[in-house]
N, C-alpha and C positions, 0 to 999 in steps of 0.2 A: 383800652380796657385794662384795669388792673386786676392781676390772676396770681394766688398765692397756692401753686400745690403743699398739702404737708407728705410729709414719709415719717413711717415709724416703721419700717419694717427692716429687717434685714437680710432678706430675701434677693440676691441678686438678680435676679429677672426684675422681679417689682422696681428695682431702684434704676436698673438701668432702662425701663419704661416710665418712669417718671422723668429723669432727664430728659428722653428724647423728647417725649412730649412737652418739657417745656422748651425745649428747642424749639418744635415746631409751633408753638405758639410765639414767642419770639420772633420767628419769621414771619408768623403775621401782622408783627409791629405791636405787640402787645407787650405789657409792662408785667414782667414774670417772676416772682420769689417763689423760693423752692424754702420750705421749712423742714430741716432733716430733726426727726425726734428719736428718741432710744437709741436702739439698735441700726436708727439709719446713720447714725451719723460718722460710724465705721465703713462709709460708702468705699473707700479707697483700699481697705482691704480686703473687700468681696470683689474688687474687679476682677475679671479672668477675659481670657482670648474667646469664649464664648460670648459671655456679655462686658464690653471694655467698659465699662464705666467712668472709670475715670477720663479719658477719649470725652464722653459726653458731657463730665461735666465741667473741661477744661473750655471745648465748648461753647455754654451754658453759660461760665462765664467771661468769656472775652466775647460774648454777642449782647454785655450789659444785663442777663440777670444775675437775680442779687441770692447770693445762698447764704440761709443763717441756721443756725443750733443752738 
């Protein structure tokens, strides 16, 4: 199945729930783009030790999905 989340948030909870869950869908063998818009797309500078983000979406991508902005 092909699965395209969008983000437009820059909320670091919201972003670092959006990765995982495309993680996990990814582990279910499913074909996963993550569309970061606006304010998401500063994902790397909201990461914190609370929510690592970056962690997930290094991830996200070396488990073949695809992130674009």
């Amino acid at each position: 199945m092909n699965i395209t989340l969008i983000a437009c948030s820059g909320n670091p909870e919201t972003l670092w729930n959006c990765f995982r869950m495309g993680n996990l869908m990814l582990e279910q063998m499913d074909d996963v783009t993550i569309f970061l818009n606006g304010p998401s797309v500063n994902y790397a500078s909201v990461s914190s030790e609370k929510y690592p983000i970056n962690e997930q979406a290094k991830l996200f991508t070396l488990s073949e999905g695809v992130l674009q902005a």
